[in-house]
N, C-alpha and C positions, 0 to 999 in steps of 0.2 A: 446572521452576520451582516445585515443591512436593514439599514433606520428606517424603518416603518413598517419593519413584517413581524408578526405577530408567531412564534413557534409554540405548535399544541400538542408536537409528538414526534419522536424519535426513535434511530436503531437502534437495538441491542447487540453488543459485540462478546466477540471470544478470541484469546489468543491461542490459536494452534501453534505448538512447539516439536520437532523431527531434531534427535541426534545420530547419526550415524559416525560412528567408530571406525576407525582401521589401523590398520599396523603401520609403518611407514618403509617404504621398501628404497634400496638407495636410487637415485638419477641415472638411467640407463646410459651405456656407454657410447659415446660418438652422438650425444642430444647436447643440444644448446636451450640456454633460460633464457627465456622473455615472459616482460609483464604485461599483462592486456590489460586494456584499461575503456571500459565503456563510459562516456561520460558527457557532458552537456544537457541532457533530459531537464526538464519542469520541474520533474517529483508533484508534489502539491499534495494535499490533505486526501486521506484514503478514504475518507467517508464524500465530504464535497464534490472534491476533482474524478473521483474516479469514474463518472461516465462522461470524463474528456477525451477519452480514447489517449490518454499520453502512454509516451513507453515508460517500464517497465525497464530499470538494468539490470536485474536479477535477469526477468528471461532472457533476456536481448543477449547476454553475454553468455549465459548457457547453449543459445540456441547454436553461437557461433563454434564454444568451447565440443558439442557433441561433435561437429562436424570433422571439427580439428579432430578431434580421436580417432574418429571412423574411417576417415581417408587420410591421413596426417601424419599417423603412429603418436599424437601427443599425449602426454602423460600430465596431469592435475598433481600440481603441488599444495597450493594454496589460494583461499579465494575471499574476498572481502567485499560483498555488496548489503548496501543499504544500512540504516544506523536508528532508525525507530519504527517501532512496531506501527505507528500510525501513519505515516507519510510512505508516498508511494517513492520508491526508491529512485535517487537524480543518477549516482554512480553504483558502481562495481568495480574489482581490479580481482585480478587472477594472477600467480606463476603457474607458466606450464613449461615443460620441458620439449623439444623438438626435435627429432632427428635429423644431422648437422643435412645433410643431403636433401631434405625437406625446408631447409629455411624458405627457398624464393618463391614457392608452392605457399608457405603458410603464407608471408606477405601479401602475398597477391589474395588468398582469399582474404585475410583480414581488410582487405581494400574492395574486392568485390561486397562482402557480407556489408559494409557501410554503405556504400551503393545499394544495396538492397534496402538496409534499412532506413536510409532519409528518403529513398524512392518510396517507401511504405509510409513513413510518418509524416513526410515531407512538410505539410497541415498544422501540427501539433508541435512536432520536434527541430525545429531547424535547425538547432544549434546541438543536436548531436556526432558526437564523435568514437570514432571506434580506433585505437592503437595500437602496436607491439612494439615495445623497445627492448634491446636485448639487453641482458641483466645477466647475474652470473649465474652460474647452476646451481639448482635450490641441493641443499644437501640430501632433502631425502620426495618422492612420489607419495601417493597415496596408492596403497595395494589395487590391482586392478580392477577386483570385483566390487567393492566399494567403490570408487569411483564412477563406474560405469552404472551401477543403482543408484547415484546421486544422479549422477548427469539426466538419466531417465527420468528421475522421480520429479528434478525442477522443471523438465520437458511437459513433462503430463502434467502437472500441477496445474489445475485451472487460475483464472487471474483477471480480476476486472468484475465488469457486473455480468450476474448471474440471472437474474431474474432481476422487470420490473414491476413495479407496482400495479393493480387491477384498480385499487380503488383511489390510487391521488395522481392525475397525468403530470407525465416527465418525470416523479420523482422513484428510487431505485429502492427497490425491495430488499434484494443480496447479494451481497459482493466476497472477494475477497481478492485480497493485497498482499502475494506475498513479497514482506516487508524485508525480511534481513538474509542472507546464507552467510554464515562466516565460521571461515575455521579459528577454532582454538584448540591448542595441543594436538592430541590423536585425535577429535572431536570437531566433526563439521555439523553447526548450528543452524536448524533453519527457524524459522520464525514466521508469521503469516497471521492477521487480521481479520474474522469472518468478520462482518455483519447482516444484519437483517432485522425487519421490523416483525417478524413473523418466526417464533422462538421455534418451531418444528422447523422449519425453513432452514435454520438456522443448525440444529440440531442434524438435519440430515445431508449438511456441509459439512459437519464435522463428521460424519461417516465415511463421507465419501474420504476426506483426507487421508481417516485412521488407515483406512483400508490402501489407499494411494503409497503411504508414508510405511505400513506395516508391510505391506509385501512389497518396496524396495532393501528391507532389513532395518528400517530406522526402528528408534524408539522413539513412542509418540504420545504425546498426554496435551488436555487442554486446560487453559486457570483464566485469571483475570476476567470470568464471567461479569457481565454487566446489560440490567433488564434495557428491555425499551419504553416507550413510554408511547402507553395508547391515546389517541388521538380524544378529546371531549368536546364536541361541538356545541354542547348547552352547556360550557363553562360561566359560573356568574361572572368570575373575573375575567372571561374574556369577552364579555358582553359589555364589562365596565372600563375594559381599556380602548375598546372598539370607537365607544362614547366617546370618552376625553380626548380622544387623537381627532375623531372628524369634528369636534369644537374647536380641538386649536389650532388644527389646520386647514381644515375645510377639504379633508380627503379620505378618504379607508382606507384605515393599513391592510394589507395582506395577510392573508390567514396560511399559513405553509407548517409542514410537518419537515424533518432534515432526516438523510440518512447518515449520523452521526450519532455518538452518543453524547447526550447532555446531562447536566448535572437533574432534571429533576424526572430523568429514567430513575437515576439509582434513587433521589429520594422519596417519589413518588411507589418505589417497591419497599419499602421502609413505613411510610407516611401514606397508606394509599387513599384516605378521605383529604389530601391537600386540594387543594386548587391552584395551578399553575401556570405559568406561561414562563414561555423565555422568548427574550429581547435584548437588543444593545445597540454600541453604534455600529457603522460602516469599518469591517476588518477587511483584509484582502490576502490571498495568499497564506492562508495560517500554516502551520508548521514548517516552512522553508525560510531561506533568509531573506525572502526577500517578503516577508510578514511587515503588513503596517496597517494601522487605521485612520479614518479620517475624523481629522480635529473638529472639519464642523460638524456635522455628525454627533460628536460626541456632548456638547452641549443642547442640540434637540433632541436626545434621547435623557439628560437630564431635564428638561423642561418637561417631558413627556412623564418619567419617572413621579420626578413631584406630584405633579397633577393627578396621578392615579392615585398616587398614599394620600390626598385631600381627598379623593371619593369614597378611601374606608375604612 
């Protein structure tokens, strides 16, 4: 994602996927609705950004949502965070129900717990925010014992980088993101991104999760498998692009591997005698809205492009 680094190898990803089911029981009597609403974070690309330390509103708003149950009496109607499996989630929103007698209690913690959490990210997140606005009473909860095995399950859920790399400094071996929770119908969705360059590595995240995800009661299956792509340091063509870069610039580009996945993992598992690189201009911020790249850039990496298709 910047002009003049050279990419020889990347992560392989998996999407882990958790449904948990429940009845809907109605809104207990003498509780009042509010919507929470965690909001402001970065988000930013799950494979790039995530050893920026940013938050996380999936946890962040779970972390608050157990508290509220535990000492609170509140009850989980409904919850909405995150919107692609690849980006690390910017918001989240919740209705929960509150025991009327309990409002000035939640209040105050929903103000403490923001206190907590810009004192904790304060670094990374400055412009997060944490809310409740009262809303009207949702018509129906989620049965208690499901709720409280979701609450748990997004609690314990690991999140962020897991291990890093032994053989390329600074860069992150395995991670994971989880990306989405969102109810639909009877059915609360969770969603979450492994990666890693290291496919047992990889493999035995997705163990841990089954087991994470199967004894909270979810049902749990993985798809959207995609290899990674191992590293060739006596690549011809990256020996030929090496060339034409310190001729027309008079510098060496960067040899780097990404914890992402890129297009020539998959074709590379398809095509495995190819010879590969990946390259482009100056992006920033990819998967958020605040995604752009840079125009000069983009013309020295056509200059650069040419030049290598004249070498063969």
């Amino acid at each position: 994602e910047d002009e003049g680094e050279l990419y020889v190898g990347c992560a392989g990803g998996t999407n882990a996927n958790a449904v948990f089911s429940f009845h809907e029981n109605p809104a207990p009597k003498g509780h009042k609705g509010f919507k929470l609403a965690l909001v402001g974070l970065k988000g930013g690309h799950s494979g790039m950004d995530i050893n920026m330390g940013r938050g996380n509103a999936n946890k962040l708003l779970f972390r608050f949502i157990k508290y509220a149950v535990a000492n609170l009496g509140a009850r989980l109607s409904s919850v909405d965070g995150g919107s692609l499996r690849n980006a690390i989630p910017r918001e989240a929103f919740a209705v929960v129900t509150i025991p009327a007698d309990q409002t000035q209690n939640f209040l105050d913690a929903v103000d403490d717990f923001l206190e907590i959490y810009r004192s904790e990210l304060s670094n990374v997140e400055p412009d997060l925010n944490l809310t409740a606005d009262e809303t009207t009473i949702p018509p129906f909860v989620m049965e208690e014992v499901v709720q409280d095995d979701l609450i748990n399950a997004i609690q314990a859920c690991p999140n962020g980088v897991i291990r890093m790399s032994t053989e390329m400094q600074g860069l992150v071996e395995t991670s994971l993101n989880l990306a989405i929770v969102k109810t639909d119908n009877r059915e609360v969705k969770v969603m979450a991104l492994l990666r890693s360059s290291v496919d047992t590595a990889k493999d035995d995240l997705e163990s841990s999760l089954e087991s994470l995800f199967g004894l909270a009661g979810a049902e749990v299956w993985f798809d959207g498998h995609y290899p990674g792509w191992k590293p060739n340091l006596e690549s011809s063509i990256l020996k030929t692009m090496q060339k034409v870069y310190r001729e027309k610039w008079n510098r060496t580009p960067e040899i780097k591997a990404i914890h992402a996945g890129l297009e020539c993992g998959i074709l590379g598992n398809v095509y495995p005698n190819w010879d590969m690189i990946s390259c482009g201009p100056t992006i920033r911020y990819p998967h958020s809205p605040d995604e752009k790249v840079n125009i000069e850039s983009v013309g020295l990496f056509w200059q650069f492009l040419t030049a290598t298709l004249s070498e063969v």
